[in-house]
N, C-alpha and C positions, 0 to 999 in steps of 0.2 A: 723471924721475918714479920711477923703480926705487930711485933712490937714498933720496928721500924717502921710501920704502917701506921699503929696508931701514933707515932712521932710527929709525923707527916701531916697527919691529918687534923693534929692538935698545934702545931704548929699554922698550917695553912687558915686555922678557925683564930688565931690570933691576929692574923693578918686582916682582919674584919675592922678591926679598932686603927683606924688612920694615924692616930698618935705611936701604935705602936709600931706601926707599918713605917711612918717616918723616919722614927727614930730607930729602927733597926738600919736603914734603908741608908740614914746620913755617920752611921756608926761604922755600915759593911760596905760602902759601896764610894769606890772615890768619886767625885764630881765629874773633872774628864768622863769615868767609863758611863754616868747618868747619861750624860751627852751623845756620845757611842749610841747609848740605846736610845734614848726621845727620837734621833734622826733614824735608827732603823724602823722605832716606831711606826714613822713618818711615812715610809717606805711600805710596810704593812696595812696601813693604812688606806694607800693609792692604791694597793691591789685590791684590798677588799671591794673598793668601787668597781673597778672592772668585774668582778666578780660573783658567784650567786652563793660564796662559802657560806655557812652559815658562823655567827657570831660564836658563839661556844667554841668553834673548833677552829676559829684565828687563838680567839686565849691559849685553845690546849697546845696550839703550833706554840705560840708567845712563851706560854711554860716551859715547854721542851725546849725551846731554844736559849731561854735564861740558862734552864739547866746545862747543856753544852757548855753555855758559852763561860758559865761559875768556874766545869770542869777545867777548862780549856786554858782559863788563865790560871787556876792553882797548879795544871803540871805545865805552861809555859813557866809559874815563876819557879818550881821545884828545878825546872831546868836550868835558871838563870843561876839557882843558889848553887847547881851540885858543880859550872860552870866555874863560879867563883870562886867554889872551893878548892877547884881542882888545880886551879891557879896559884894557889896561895901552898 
């Protein structure tokens, strides 16, 4: 588990460097789902105004929900593929 920790952690201290951040970001992430997320952004955003959350813990919502939402479409596509197969 440590290890996976320091994975994480050395991973997320990469993401410091905006070049790499980019290009990780136009390598893993299709355009449409950019889109998805700038308008959920968006949405976070107007809450926070109404709001007195503190700034730290919209990002950590923001992270967690990345995280979900990473999961969510690798077992939506897991599903599409065992779908496809099961077709064929």
């Amino acid at each position: 588990m440590l290890d996976k920790i320091k994975a994480a952690e050395e991973f997320l201290k990469s993401l410091e460097e905006p070049s790499v951040t980019m290009d990780m970001m136009l390598d893993r992430i299709d355009v449409h789902m950019l889109y998805v997320i700038h308008n959920y952004a968006e949405l976070i955003s107007k809450v926070k105004n109404r709001t007195n959350i503190e700034e730290k813990d919209i990002i950590t919502c923001a992270m967690i929900i990345g995280y979900l939402l990473k999961t969510h479409l690798d077992r939506y596509e897991l599903e599409q593929s065992m779908q496809t197969n099961n077709i064929n």
